[in-house]
Structures are given as C-alpha cells and as structure tokens.
N, C-alpha and C positions, 0 to 999 in steps of 0.2 A: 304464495311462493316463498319458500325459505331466503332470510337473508344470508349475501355470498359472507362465509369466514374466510378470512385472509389465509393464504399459505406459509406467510412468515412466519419461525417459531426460533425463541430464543432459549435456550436451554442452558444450561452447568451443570460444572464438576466433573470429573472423568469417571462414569463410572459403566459395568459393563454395558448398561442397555444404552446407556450413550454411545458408544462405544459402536455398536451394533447400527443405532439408528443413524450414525453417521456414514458406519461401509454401507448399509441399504440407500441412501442415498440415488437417484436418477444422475446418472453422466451420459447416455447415448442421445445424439443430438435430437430432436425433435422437429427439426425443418424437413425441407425437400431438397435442398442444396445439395448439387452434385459430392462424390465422396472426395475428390482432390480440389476441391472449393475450401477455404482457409475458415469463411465465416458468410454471413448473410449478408453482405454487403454489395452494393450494387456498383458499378464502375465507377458511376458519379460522387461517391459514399467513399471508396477508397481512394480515391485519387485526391483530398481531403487532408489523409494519414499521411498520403508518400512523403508531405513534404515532411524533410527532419526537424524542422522549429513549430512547436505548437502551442497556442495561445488559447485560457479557458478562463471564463468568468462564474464565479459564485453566485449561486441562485440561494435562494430563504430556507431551503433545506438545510442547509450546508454549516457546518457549527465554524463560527468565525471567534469564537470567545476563548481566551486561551487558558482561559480558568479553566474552561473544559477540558481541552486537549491542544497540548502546546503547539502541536504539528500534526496539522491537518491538509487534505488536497483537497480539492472539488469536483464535487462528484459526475460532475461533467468531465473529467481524467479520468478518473475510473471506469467510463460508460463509455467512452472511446477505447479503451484499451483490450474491455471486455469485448467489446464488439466487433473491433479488427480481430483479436486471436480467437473467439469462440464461435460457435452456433450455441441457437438457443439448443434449451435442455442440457447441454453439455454441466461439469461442473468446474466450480474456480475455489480457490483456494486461498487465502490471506493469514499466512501465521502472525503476524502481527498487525491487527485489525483495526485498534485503536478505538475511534470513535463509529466505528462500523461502518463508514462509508464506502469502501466495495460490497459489503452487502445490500447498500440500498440502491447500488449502481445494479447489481449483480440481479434487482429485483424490479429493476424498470428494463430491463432489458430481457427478463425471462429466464436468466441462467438459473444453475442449482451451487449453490456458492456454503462452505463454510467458512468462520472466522474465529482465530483464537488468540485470548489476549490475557496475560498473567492477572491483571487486575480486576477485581472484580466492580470496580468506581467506571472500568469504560465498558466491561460488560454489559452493565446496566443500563449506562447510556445508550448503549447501541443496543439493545434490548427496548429502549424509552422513545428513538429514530424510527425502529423499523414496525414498531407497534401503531404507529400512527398513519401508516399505509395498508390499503388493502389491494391486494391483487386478483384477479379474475384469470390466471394464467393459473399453469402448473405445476412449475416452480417453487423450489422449497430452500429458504434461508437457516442457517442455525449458526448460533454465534456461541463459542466454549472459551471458559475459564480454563485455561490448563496454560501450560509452557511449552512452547516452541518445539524441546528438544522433544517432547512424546508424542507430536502428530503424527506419525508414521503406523502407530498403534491404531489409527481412527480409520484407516485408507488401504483397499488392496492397491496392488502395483495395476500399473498404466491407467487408471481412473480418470485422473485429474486432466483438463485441458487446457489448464492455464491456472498458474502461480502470480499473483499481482498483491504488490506487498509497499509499505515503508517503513522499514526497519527502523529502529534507535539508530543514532549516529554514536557509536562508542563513547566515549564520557564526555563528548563537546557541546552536550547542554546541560552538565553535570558542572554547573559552575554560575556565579551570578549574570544576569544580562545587563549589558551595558548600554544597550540600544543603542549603539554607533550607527546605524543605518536610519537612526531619527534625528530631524529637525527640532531647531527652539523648544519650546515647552515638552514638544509630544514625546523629549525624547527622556525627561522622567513620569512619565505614565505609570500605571499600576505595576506595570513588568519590569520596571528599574530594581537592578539589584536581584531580582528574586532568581533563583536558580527551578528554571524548568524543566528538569530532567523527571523523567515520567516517575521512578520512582528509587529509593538504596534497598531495595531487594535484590538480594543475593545473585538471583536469577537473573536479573533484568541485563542486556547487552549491552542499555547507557550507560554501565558505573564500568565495563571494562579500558582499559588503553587501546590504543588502534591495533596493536600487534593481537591481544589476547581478542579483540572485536574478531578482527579477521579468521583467527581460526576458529574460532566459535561458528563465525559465520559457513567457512567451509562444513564444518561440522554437521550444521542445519541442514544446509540444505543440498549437503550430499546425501542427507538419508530421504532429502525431498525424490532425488531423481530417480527410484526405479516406481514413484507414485504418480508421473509425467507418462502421459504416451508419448510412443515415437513422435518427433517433431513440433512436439508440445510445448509452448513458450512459458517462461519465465521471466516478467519484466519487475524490475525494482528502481523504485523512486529514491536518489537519495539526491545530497549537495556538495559541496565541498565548503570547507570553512578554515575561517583565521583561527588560532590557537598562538599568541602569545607572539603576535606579530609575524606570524608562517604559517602560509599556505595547508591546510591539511587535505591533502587528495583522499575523502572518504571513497569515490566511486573509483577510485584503483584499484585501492584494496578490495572491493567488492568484484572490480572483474577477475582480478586477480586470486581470492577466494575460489569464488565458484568453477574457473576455468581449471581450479587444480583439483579438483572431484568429477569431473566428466561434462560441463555445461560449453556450448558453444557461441560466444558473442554474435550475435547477429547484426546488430543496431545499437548509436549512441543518438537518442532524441532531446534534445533541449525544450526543456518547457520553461519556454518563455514569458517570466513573470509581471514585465515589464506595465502591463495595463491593469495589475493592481496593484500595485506598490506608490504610496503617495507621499509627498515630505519625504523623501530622503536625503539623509542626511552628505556630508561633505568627505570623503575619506583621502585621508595623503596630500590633501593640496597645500601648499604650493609644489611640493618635493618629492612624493613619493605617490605614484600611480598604483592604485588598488581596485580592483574589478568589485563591485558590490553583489557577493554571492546572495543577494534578498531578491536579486532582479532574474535569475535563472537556477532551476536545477535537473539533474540528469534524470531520463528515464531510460537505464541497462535492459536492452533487450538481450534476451539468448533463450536459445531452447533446447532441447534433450536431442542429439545426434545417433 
C-alpha cells in the first residue's frame, strides 16, 4: 500500500500559476449539515462559544519563542473560531498569517485555508509547522509570500467563508519593550529593550501611526468583502495598548475601519488571557489604576450583510 502524502503544500511568490492554483482551490462544504446550519457543531459544542469570555491553553505545537514570532495566538483560538464560522471543506483565509498557525488550525480541522505574509523568514516557518503534519483528509493548506493589498488577485468573489486574521498593531510594537508587565528579574529577559516590530518594510502596517493604520486597514479589507459570501464572518484578534502613558484603543479603529467599507459588527469576544500570564508585574500602584492589557485581547467579530 502506497504511503498517505500529506495535502499540505506551501508555495511562493505571486506568480500566475499561483495565482491560479489558489482561485482552484475547494470552498463548497463537504459535510451533510443542513444548508442554514452556521457550521458542524453540535448543541453541546456551541453552547461552549456563546459564552463572550474565552479562555485557551498552548499546546507543543504552538511557537511560544518570540525570537520567532513576537505575537502569536494558539492554535486552539484558531480551531474554535474555524469551527464555529465554517464547515469542513469550506475555505478560510488569513492575510496576515504570521507564524502559520491558522493554517495548522485550519488543517486539524479539515478546512481549505490560504495564508499570506510579506516575509519570507515567517513564510518559512509556517512552511517548516505544517510540514511536520500529515493529514488523511482532503483538504488543502497553502501559505504565499506576497502583500495584503494584492490578495484580491488570488480569489473569485463569494469564495471565501471566513476571514480569521491578526493584524500588526500600527507602530505600537515599533519601539523598545520595556516589559512593564514583568516582575523582578524576568523583567530584563532577552526582550528588554529590543524593538519587536515584525519588520521597517515599507509595506508592513506596524511602522504606520494609528490614523494612516486605519485607513490602510479599511483599505484591505474592503477589497476583502466582495471575496466573503453572504453572511460570511470576519473575525480579527487585536489589543489595546499604552503609548506614552495613554490608552491606545487599537480595536476602535479596526471597528471603525471596517464598518466604513460595508462590514457589520456582530460580536465583541474577550479572550481571556489570564491563565497564562505569570509574574506580572505592578502597574500605577499606589496612585494610578491601569488595567494590564497582557491579561486580555479582543476578538472583532462581523460579517458581510
């Protein structure tokens, strides 16, 4: 008997047959689920989701090293969010993919998922992730080197069944860390000082200021939405952060973005980070009360109306 080859394949460069082999692509679902059923989930299974606060622990897959990638989720986030908006076979989409973990969410769970990420140091990584899995499903992963703004190029319209993404946060990790949120010692660790912004490429959405983020951001991903079918959700993980002793509400401007290109909020979900966050540090005490953004961040639901 032939050994199984894996259906994960990770490819580069924009070029036409990429191009090609990304519109051919499977998105019609592959389950039996009735056609006004959201996704494969059983009552006991969504009732799980409803609540709005959600709590997820890292498993050994999961790249925790920030040498790799400064900002990462886990891929047990990804695999619930997949799961609640999609059926299998459907496809998902991640313009900013990073370390590839919605691909590998998007690969335990059976979807047909692409990922693209301007760098080719996460390409690879997530090329080096999903190489080490094999799957017995049908499903097919592909992860492109290219820039946010030309995905549109890759996708007919209504294809896609879900957009699941974490954006740069505009230039607020384009600067040194100071690890205010660490205790004693751990809090000059390897990451003291060092500025973790993914990269000063032109392109990149962390070296912009919040105003030029924003429209960039509408920018994106209004040319996202005629690639969404009807009712097709769009969830983005971002945070909010301090900047020079003030508040910066990144997930406004991202509702406020997208709501002004045709997206309809649906859900604000707190992922609740509290059960791995350890030694934290002290903020404002005695005099000044500061919510420690390390311990939760938002997940923007909306979808195409």
């Amino acid at each position: 008997m032939d050994t199984p080859v894996s259906r994960i394949e990770c490819v580069e460069g924009s070029s036409r047959d990429l191009i090609s082999e990304v519109k051919n692509l499977p998105h019609i679902k592959t389950c039996a689920c009735s056609k006004n059923h959201l996704n494969c989930l059983t009552a006991k299974e969504w009732i799980k989701s409803q609540i709005g606060v959600w709590q997820f622990n890292y498993e050994s897959r999961d790249v925790r090293d920030k040498d790799l990638h400064p900002a990462t989720f886990p891929i047990s986030l990804a695999r619930r969010v997949i799961e609640l908006f999609t059926h299998r076979g459907e496809l998902v989409l991640d313009p900013f993919v990073g370390s590839g973990t919605t691909l590998v969410a998007a690969a335990d769970c059976d979807r047909n998922a692409v990922g693209f990420d301007l760098l080719q140091k996460y390409v690879d990584l997530g090329k080096q992730r999903l190489n080490t899995k094999s799957l017995f499903n049908g499903s097919k992963q592909l992860i492109v080197c290219d820039d946010a703004r030309r995905i549109p190029a890759y996708f007919s319209e209504d294809c896609l069944s879900l957009i699941f993404t974490s954006p740069p946060y505009a230039n607020l990790l384009n600067r040194p860390r100071k690890n205010k949120s660490r205790r004693g010692s751990e809090r000059k660790n390897g990451q003291y000082l060092k500025v973790e912004q993914y990269s000063q490429d032109g392109r990149d959405l962390g070296i912009l200021t919040l105003d030029d983020y924003s429209r960039e951001m509408a920018s994106i991903f209004g040319a996202f939405l005629p690639l969404l079918r009807k009712h097709a959700h769009c969830v983005i993980n971002v945070p909010d952060m301090w900047l020079e002793d003030k508040r910066v509400t990144i997930h406004l401007s991202v509702i406020d973005s997208l709501r002004s290109v045709g997206y309809e909020l649906r859900n604000i979900i707190i992922w609740d980070r509290t059960n791995i966050v350890n030694r934290v540090g002290i903020f404002g005490w005695p005099s000044n009360y500061i919510t420690m953004g390390v311990t939760y961040e938002y997940l923007l639901d909306f979808w195409k109306p």
